[in-house]
N, C-alpha and C positions, 0 to 999 in steps of 0.2 A: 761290154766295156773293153775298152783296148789294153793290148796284154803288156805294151807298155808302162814307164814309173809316170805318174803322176806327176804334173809341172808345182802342182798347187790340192790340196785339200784340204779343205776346213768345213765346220760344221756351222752350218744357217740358226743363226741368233735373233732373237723377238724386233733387235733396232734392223735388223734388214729387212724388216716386213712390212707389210701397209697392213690398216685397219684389220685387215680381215687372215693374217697368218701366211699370206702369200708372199714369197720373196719378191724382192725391187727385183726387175730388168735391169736399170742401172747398176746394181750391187753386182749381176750376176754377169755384166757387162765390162765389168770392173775388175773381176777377177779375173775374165779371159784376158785381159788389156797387161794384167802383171805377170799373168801366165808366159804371154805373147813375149813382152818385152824382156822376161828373164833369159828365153831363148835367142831375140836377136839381140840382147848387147852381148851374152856370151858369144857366141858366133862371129860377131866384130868386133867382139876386144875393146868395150867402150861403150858409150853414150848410143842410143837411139830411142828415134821417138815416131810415134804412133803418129800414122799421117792418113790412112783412110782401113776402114772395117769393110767389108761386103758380108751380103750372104746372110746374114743373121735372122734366124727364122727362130722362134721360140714353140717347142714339140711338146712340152709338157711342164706342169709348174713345180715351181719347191716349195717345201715348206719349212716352217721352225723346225728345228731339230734336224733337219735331214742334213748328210754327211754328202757335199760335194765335191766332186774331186773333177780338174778341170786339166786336157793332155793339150801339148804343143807338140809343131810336129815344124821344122823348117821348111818348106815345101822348092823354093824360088830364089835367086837372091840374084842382082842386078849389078851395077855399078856401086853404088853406094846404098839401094834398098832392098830388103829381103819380103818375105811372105811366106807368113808362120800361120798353118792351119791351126783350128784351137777347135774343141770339143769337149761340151760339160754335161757330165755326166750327173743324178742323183740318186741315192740309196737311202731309203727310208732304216732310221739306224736300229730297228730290233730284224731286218733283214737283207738278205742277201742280194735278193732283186734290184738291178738295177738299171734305170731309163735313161736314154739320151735325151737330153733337156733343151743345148741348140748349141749349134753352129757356125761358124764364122771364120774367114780370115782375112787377117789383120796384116797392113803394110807399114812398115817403119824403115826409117832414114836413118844411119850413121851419121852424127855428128863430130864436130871436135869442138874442143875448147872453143872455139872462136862462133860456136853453133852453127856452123855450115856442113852441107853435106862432105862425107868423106870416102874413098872407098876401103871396102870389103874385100874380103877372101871369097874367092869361089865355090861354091857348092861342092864340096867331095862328092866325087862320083864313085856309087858302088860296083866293082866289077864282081 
């Protein structure tokens, strides 16, 4: 698990499951998407919105109860779009163990009030 905080954690409840106790992909699609965009509208100061996902492979399932915890990471940022890697993790909750569940990252657009793209601050470069 990454030794960073958490963009997002909550625990998998019976309405995010199909028949059989298994979490929605969409649910879990869902939460990287709020994950994502918590990190780029902070980052631009504003409005952005989700314009393509890549990458998303699903490595193991969740279940009811289990406690997901889902990291952003800013990776990329362009003129007015960034690219926030996103990794969801699960931990079955009477233990410690925990799996990479999947992957992805997410491109989103700054907008402004007038909903057109706007630009961004540049990527801080760590020296």
């Amino acid at each position: 698990m990454p030794t960073s905080e958490a963009a997002i954690r909550v625990t998998a409840v019976p309405a995010d499951a199909n028949v059989y106790g298994d979490i929605f992909g969409g649910w879990l699609m869902a939460q990287m998407d709020l994950a994502a965009s918590a990190i780029a509208s902070r980052h631009s100061g504003g409005r952005a919105v989700t314009i393509a996902v890549d990458g998303m492979t699903f490595h193991r399932p969740v279940f009811v109860g289990d406690e997901v915890s889902v990291y952003a990471t800013l990776e990329e940022v362009g003129r007015s779009s960034m690219k926030v890697a996103v990794a969801t993790w699960r931990r079955d909750r009477h233990s410690e163990e925990a799996n990479l569940v999947t992957k992805a990252r997410f491109t989103f657009v700054a907008i402004g009030q007038d909903r057109r793209p706007r630009s961004v601050k540049p990527l801080a470069v760590v020296a």
